[in-house]
N, C-alpha and C positions, 0 to 999 in steps of 0.2 A: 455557527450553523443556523439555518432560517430554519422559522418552523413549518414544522410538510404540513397541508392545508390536507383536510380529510377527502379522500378518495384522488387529489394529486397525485400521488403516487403511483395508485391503478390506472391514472389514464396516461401515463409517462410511460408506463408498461407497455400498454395496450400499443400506443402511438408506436414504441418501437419493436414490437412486435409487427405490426402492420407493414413497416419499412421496412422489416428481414423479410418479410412474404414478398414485398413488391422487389426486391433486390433475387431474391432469388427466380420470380418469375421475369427477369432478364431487367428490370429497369438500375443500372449499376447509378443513374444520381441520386436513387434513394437510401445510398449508403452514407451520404453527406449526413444526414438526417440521426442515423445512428452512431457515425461519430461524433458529431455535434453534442451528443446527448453525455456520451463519455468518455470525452478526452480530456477534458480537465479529473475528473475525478480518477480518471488509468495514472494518467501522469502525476499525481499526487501519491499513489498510488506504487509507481515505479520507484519513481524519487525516494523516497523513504525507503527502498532495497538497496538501490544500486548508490546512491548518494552524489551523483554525480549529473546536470544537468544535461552536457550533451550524452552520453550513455542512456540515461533516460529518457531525450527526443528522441533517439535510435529504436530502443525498447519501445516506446509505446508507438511508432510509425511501425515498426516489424509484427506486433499483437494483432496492429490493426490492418494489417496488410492477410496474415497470417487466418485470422478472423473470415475476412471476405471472400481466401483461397479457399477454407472450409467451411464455407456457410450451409450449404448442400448437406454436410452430417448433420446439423443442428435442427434438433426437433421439440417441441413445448413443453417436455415433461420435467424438464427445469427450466427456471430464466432466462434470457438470452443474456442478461448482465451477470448472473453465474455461472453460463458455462460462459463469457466472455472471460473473467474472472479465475476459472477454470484455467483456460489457453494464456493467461497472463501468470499465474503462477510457475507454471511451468516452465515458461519461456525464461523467466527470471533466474528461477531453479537451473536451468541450463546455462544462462549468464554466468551465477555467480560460481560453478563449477570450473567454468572454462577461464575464470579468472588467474592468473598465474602468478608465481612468485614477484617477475617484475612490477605485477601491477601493483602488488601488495607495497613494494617500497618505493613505487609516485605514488600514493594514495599518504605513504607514511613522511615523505617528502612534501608533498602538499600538506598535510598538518603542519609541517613547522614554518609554514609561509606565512606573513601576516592573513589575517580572517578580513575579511570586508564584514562591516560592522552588521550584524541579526539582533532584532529584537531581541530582550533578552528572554519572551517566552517561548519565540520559536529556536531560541539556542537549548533552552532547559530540554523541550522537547525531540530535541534533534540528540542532545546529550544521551536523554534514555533510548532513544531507540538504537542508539551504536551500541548501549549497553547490550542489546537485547540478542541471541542468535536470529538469524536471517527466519528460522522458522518460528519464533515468535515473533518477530516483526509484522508477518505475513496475518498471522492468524491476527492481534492486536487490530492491525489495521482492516480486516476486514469485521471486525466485530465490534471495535469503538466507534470507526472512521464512515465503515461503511455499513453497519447496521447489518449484515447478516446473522441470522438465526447459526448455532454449533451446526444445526443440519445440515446447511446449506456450505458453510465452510466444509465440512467434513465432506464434502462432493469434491468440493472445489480441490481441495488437498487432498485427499485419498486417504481420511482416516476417520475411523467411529467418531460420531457426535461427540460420546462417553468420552472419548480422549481430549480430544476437541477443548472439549469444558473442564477438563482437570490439567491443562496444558496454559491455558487462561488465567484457570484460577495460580496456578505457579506463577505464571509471568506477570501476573496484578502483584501476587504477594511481593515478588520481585523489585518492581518496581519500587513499591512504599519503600519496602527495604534500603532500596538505591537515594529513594527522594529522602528519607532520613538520615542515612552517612553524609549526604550531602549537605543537607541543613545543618548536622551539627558541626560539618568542616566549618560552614560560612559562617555560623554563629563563635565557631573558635577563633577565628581569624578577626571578626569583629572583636570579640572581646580584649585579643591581644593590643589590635589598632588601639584602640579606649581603655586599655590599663596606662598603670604609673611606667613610665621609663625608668 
């Protein structure tokens, strides 16, 4: 992750904030502008829900379509990247609802296919977040990944801050938990490899 330079941030706001005004006063090329700004970061975003790459161009082309249909409700008393964020949770939430038994076994069909070969830290991390339920994925990612305040997630998903951050703290402890059983499987396995036959 680069480091944010001070006040970067606020004028990356500001700028698209200015391109949701010009887009709603009828100029539709300055929507380039605000997707430009966050379509790598939706689709990183996506991807870690749905797990699946074209699902994911689907999902974040629909957000952003979805977005632009209702730009006219959208007003400054939050972010435009939190209620963007807002409308992408949801839509997800509505994905993985409509997901269906079939899909569940190609998805478990595809696990037993050969993997095309991942780093092995973005396997580690891909490992925990299947650990994770969908709704702690969401929140993780939007609180390690994308830096929102409980406040702000708690708009975004539709629950108290207070929850928010006791839902967090579960799913950190969680995780250790996971990364522990895990180390001690791989250090078993090593020791086995390197004992006496």
């Amino acid at each position: 992750m680069q480091p944010t330079i001070p006040g970067d941030k606020e004028a990356k706001r500001n700028a698209v904030e200015a391109a949701v005004e010009r887009v709603k006063a009828g100029d539709k090329q300055a929507y380039g502008a605000v997707i430009s700004q966050f379509e790598r970061q939706m689709y990183t975003y996506c991807y870690y829900i749905l797990k699946n790459h074209a699902e994911t161009e689907d999902a974040v082309q629909e957000i952003f379509v979805r977005a632009y249909e209702n730009l006219q409700h959208y007003n400054r008393q939050v972010s435009f990247s939190a209620w963007l964020y807002k409308m992408a949770y949801h839509h997800l939430i509505n994905l993985k609802k409509k997901q269906s038994r079939w899909l569940k076994l190609v998805e478990k069909y595809k696990e037993q296919q050969p993997v095309m070969q991942i780093f092995e830290h973005e396997s580690t991390v891909y490992e925990l977040l299947v650990y994770l339920t969908t709704e702690e994925r969401h929140i993780l990612l939007l609180k390690a990944v994308e830096q929102y305040t409980f406040e702000e997630i708690g708009d975004i998903i539709g629950l108290k801050p207070a929850t928010i951050r006791k839902k967090y703290e579960r799913l950190r402890h969680k995780l250790v938990e996971r990364m522990n059983q895990k180390g001690e499987r791989t250090h078993g396995t090593i020791a086995e490899t390197h004992g006496v036959r």
